[in-house]
C-alpha positions in Angstrom: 2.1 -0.8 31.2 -1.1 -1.8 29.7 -4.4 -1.5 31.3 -7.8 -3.1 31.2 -9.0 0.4 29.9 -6.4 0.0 27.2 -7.7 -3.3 26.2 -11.2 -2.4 26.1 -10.7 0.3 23.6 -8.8 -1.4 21.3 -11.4 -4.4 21.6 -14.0 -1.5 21.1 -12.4 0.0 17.8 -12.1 -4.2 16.6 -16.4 -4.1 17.4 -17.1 -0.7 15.4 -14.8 -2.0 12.7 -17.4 -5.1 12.1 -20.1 -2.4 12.5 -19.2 0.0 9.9 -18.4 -3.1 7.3 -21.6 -4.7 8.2 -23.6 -1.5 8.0 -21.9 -1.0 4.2 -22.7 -4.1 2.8 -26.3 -3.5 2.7 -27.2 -3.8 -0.8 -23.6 -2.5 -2.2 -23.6 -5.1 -5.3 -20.1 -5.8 -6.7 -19.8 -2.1 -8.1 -20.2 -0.7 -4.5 -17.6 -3.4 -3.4 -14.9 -2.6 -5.8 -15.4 1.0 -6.8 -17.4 2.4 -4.2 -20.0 2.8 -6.8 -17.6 5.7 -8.3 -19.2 8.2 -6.1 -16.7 9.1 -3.0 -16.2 12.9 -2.2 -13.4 14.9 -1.6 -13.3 14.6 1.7 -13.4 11.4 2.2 -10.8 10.6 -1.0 -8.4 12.7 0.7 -8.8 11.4 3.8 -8.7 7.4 2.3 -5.4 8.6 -0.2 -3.5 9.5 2.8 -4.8 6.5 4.9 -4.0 4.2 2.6 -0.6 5.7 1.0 0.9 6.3 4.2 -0.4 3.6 6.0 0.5 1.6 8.9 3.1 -0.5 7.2 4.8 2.3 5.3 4.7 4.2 8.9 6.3 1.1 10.6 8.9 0.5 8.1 9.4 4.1 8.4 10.5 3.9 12.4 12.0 0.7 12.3 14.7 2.0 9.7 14.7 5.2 11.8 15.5 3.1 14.5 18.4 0.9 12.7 20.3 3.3 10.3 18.6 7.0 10.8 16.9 9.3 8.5 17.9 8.1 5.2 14.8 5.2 4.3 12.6 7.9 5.9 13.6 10.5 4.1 13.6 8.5 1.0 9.7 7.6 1.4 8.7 11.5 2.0 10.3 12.1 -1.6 8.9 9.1 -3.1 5.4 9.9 -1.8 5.3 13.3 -2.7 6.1 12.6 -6.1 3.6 10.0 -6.0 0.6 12.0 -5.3 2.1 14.7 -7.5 1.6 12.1 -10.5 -1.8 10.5 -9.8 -2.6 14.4 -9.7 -1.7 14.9 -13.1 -2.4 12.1 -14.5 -5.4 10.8 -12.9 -8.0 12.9 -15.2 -7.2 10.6 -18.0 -7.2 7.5 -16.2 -10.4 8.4 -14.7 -12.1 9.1 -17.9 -11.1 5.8 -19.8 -12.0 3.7 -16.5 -16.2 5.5 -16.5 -16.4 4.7 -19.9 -15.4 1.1 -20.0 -16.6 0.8 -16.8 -13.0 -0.5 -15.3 -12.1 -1.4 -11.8 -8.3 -2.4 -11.8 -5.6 -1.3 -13.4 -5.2 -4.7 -15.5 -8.6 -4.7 -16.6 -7.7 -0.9 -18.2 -4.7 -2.5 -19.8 -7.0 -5.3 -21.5 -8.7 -2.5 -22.9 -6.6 0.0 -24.0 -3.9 -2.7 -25.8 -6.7 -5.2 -26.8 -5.0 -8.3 -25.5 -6.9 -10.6 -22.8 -3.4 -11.4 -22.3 -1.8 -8.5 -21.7 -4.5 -8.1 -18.8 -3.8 -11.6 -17.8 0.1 -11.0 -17.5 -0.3 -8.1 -15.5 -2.8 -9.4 -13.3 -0.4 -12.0 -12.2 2.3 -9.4 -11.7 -0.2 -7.6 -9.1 -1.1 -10.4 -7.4 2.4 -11.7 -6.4 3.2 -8.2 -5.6 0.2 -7.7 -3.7 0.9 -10.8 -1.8 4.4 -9.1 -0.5 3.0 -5.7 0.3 -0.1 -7.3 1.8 1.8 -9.8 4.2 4.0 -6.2 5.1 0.5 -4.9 6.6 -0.1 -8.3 8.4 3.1 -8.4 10.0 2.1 -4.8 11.3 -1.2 -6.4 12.7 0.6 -8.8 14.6 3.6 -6.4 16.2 0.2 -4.0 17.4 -1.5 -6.9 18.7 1.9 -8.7 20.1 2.3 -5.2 22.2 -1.4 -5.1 22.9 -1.5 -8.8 24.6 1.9 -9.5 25.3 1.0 -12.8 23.6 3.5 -14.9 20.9 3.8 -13.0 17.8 2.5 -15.9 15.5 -0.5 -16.5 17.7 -1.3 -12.3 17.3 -0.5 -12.5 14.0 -2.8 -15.3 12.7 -6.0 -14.7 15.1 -5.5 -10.8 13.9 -5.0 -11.8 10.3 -8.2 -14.1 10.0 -10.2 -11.3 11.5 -8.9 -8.5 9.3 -9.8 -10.7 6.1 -13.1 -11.4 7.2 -13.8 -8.0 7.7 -12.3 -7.1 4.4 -14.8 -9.7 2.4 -17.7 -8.1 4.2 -17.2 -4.6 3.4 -14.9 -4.0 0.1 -13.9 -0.6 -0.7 -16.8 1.0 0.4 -16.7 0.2 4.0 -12.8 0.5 3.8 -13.6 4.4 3.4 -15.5 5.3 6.1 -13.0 3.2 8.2 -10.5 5.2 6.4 -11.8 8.6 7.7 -12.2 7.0 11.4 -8.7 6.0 11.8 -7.0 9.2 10.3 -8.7 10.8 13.1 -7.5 8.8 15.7 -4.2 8.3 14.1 -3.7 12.5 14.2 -5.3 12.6 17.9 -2.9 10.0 18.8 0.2 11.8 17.2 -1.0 15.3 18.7 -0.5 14.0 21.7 2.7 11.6 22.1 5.3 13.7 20.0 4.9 17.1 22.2 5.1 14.6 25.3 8.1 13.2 23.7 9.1 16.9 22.8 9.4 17.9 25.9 10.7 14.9 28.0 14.0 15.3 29.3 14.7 11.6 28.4 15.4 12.6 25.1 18.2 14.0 23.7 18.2 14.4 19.7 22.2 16.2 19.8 23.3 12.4 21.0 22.2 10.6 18.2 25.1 9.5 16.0 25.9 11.0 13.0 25.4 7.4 11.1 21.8 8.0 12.0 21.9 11.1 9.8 23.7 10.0 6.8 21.0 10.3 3.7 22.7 7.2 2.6 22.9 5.0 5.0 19.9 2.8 4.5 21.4 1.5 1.3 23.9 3.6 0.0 23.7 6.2 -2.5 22.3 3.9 -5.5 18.7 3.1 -3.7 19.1 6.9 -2.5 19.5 8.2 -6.2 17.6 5.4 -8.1 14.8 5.6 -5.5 14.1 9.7 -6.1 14.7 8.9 -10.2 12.0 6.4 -10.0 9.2 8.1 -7.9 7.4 9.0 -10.5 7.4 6.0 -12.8 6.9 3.9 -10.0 3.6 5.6 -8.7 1.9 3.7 -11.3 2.3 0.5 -9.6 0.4 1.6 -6.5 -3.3 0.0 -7.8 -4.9 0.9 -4.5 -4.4 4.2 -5.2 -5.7 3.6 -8.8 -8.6 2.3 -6.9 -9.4 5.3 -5.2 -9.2 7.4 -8.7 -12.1 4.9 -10.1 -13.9 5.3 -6.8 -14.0 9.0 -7.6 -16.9 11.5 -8.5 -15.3 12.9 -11.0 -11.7 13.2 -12.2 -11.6 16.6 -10.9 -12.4 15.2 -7.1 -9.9 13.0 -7.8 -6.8 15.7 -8.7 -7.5 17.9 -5.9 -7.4 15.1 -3.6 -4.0 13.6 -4.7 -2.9 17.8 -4.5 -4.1 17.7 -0.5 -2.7 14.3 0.1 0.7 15.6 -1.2 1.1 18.1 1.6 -0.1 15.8 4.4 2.0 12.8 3.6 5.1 14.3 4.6 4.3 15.3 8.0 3.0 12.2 8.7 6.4 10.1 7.3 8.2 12.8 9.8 6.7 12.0 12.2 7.7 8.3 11.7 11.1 9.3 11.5 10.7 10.9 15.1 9.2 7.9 16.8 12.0 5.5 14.9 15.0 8.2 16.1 13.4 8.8 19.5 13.3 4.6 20.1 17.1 4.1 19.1 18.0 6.5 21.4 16.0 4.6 24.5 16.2 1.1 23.6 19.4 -0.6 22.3 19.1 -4.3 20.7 15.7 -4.3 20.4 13.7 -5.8 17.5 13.7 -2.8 14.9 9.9 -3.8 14.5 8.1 -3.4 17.8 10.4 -0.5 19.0 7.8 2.1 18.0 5.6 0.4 20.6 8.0 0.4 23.0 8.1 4.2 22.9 4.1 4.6 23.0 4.0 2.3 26.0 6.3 4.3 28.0 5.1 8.0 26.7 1.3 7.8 27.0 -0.8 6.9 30.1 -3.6 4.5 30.5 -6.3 5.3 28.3 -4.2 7.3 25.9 -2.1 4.3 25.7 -4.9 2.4 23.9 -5.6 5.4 21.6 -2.2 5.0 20.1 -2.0 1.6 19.5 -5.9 1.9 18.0 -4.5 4.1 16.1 -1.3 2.0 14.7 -4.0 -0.7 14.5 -6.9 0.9 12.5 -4.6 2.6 9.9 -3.1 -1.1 9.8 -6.5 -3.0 9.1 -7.6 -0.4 6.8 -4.9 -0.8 4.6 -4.8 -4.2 4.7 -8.5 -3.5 3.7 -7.5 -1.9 0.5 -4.6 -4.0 -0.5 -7.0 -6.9 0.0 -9.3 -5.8 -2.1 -6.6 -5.0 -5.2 -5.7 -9.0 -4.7 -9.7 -10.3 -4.8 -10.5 -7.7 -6.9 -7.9 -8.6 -9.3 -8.3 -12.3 -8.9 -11.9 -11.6 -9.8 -12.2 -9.0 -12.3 -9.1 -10.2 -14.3 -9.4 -13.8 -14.3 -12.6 -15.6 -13.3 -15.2 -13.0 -14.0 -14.4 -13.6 -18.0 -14.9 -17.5 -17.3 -18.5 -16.6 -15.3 -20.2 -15.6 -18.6 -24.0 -14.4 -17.7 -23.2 -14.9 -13.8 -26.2 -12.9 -11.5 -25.2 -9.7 -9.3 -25.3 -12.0 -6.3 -23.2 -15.3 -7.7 -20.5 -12.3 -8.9 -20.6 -10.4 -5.4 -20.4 -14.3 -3.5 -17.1 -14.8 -5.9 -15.5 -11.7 -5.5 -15.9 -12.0 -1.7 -14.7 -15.7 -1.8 -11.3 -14.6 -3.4 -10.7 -11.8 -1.3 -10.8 -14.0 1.3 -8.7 -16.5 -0.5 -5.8 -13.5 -1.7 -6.3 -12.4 2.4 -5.2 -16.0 3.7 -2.3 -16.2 1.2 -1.1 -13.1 2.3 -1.4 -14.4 5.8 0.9 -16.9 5.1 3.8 -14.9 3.5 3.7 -12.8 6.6 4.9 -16.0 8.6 7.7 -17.1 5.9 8.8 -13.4 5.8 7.9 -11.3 8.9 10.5 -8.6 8.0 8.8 -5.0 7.7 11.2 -3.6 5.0 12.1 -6.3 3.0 8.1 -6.9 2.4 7.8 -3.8 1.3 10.5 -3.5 -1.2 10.1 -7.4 -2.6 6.0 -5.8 -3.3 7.9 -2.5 -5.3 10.5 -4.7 -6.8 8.0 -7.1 -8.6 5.3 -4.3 -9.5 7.7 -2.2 -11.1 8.8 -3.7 -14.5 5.0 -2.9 -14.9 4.9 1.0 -14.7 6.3 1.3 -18.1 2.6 -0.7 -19.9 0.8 1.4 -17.7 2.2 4.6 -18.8 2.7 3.8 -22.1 -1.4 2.8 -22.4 -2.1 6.0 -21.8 -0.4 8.0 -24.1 1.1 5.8 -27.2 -1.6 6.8 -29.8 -1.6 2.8 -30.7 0.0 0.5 -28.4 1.4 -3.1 -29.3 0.6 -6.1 -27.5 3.7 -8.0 -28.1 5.6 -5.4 -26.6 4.4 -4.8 -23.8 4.0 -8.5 -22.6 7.9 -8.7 -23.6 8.4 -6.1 -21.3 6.8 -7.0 -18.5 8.3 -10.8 -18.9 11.5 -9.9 -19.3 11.1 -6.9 -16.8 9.9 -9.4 -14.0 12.8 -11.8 -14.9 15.7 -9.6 -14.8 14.5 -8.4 -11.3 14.2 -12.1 -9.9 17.6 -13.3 -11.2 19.2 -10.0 -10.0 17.7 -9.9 -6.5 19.9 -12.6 -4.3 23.4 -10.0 -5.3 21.1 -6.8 -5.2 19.0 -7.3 -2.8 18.3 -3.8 -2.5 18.5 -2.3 -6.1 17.5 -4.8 -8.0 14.4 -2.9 -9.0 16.7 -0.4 -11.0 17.8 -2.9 -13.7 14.3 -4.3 -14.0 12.6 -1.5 -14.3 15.1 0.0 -17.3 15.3 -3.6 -18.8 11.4 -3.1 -19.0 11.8 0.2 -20.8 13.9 -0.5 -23.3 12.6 -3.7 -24.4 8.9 -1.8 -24.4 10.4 1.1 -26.6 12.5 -1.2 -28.7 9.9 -4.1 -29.6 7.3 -1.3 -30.4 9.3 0.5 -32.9 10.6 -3.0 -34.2 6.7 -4.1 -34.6 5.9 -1.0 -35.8 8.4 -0.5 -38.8 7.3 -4.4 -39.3 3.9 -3.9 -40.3 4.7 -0.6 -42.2 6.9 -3.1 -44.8 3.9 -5.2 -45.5 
């Protein structure tokens, strides 16, 4: 049952988070908006890299598979976000290097650069916004299930007055609020967790030997071709996460940035496990329940008043933080990559009114994919699926000595395409062919342009 005390944190945590933004956009310019002015410690990067990999979405999509088909989505993530942060740790040195010196702050405005096609930037700015737009609307849908809980109010009610208050907050503050506010909600996120699982540990309601043995299949999310393709992929497809990439341009140094991804790797896991717990302890409690809101279901009947309201501040605040960052990729995107080169001599202060107007506009679209699709996973993997066919630019920027224009855009297109037309019969795996589609027509049209211009 929730209690007035439970209320009046969580309305306290939604006052501090208007605080903190409000303090940090004191004279933060655009550079402090986007980038944090490329100045964020260790601490507080390792602290953000977890928050915002692992956040509240990922967490919840986590338990609600737990709760519908067992360990296997779960288990899945932990591998795929290990080998993430393994990656960004080794490659983030050079990304870090070429973003200070052309003074970059997204990931298409390094691909601009590095293949010298406005284009090319273009093209994958459009791929990150529509992607974005999915993975965002994942977090939303999070807001509202927290907030659903919270009040007992209608869904869509939670879910719009909770998203219009999140973007605002996010226009505000940028990245450099987002933060702090990262570093606040891991703590009350691991206070939270500290205390419910030993409850839950020990509580004679709960008994792990009756789950079925469906619920520990390794394949029984999606079979064995999302199980396999998923692992293969991790590390190609940790170049599509751009609020990560964010975090390595928000950096001191490229060396700040390494050992944070190498802390973050350790931490992740525990915190997908205990996802997993929450999801397995729920299916064992509550049958045909909405997959969704069953986490909540277990905190309400686990922690007392008071302790209650921690948990669900903490759901919330790792929620609105992320929501934060992915925010921030879309109008930082939106801004950086297509209107800033329209602005010509714009001042700091028109450039830091647009760039908060189309975070607010990327925030409100996102809103409204959240009500057409309010499905945890399938958010999350339509935002992978379309960002995907545009790992192979990215890596291939960074380490083909001279990298063609033409092919990557015919990657990416055709990449993107083959995805879309493959989804409705592979609704799961569709990523797989796009992704190696991407690839090959990358590899191929470069070495066709290539011995082109060495006939001439």
């Amino acid at each position: 049952m929730i209690t007035t005390l439970d209320l009046t944190i969580v309305c306290g945590y939604l006052v501090a988070v208007f605080v903190i933004a409000a303090f940090f956009s004191i004279g933060q310019g655009v550079e402090g908006f986007l980038v944090n002015k490329r100045a964020t410690k260790l601490l507080l990067l390792v602290i953000s890299i977890v928050s915002t990999n692992v956040g509240a979405g990922f967490f919840l999509s986590v338990s609600a598979e737990a709760y519908a088909t067992g360990i296997s989505f779960g288990v899945t993530m932990i591998m795929v976000s290990t080998a993430t942060a393994l990656t960004f740790a080794a490659v983030c040195g050079r990304v870090k290097r070429l973003a200070d010196a052309g003074s970059v702050h997204t990931i298409p405005e390094l691909l601009t650069q590095r293949y010298q096609s406005p284009l090319v930037g273009l093209v994958a700015a459009v791929i990150t916004i529509i992607g974005y737009l999915f993975v965002t609307a994942l977090q939303f849908v999070g807001i509202g299930a927290v907030g659903s809980v919270i009040s007992g109010s209608d869904f869509s009610a939670i879910l719009l007055v909770s998203g219009i208050v999140t973007v605002v907050y996010t226009a505000i503050g940028g990245i450099r609020s987002d933060i702090f506010a990262d570093a606040v909600s891991f703590v009350i996120l691991v206070a939270a967790l500290a205390i419910v699982v030993p409850v839950i540990a020990i509580s004679d309601r709960v008994d792990f030997s009756a789950l079925p043995s469906s619920h520990l299949d390794l394949f029984a999310f999606a079979g064995v071709p999302f199980f396999v393709l998923s692992i293969l992929l991790a590390a190609v497809s940790s170049f599509m996460f751009m609020e990560l990439w964010q975090r390595v341009f928000a950096a001191e140094s490229a060396e700040t940035a390494r050992r944070a991804f190498l802390i973050s790797a350790v931490v992740q896991p525990l915190l997908i496990g205990v996802g997993i717990f929450l999801g397995l302890t729920a299916s064992l409690l509550y049958k045909d329940t909405d997959k969704s809101v069953a986490i909540f279901k277990v905190m309400v009947d686990f922690l007392p008043p008071g302790l209650l309201g921690l948990g669900l501040v903490a759901v919330l605040a790792i929620l609105m933080t992320t929501v934060n960052s992915l925010v921030v990729v879309g109008g930082s995107t939106l801004f950086t990559d297509i209107i800033k080169p329209r602005l010509g001599n714009a001042s700091e202060r028109s450039q830091l009114l647009w760039v908060r107007l189309l975070t607010v506009a990327f925030g409100f679209c996102a809103l409204g994919m959240a009500f057409l699709l309010p499905d945890f996973v399938r958010l999350l993997l339509m935002g992978a699926f379309v960002m995907m066919p545009m790992c192979p630019a990215i890596i291939w920027s960074l380490f083909a000595r001279k990298p063609r224009s033409g092919a990557v855009l015919t990657s990416m297109i055709a990449g993107v395409a083959v995805t879309f037309v493959l989804l409705p019969r592979m609704p799961n795996t569709a990523f797989g062919p796009g992704f190696l589609v991407s690839l090959l027509v990358l590899v191929i049209s470069h070495y066709l342009q290539k011995l082109h211009a060495s006939r001439k």
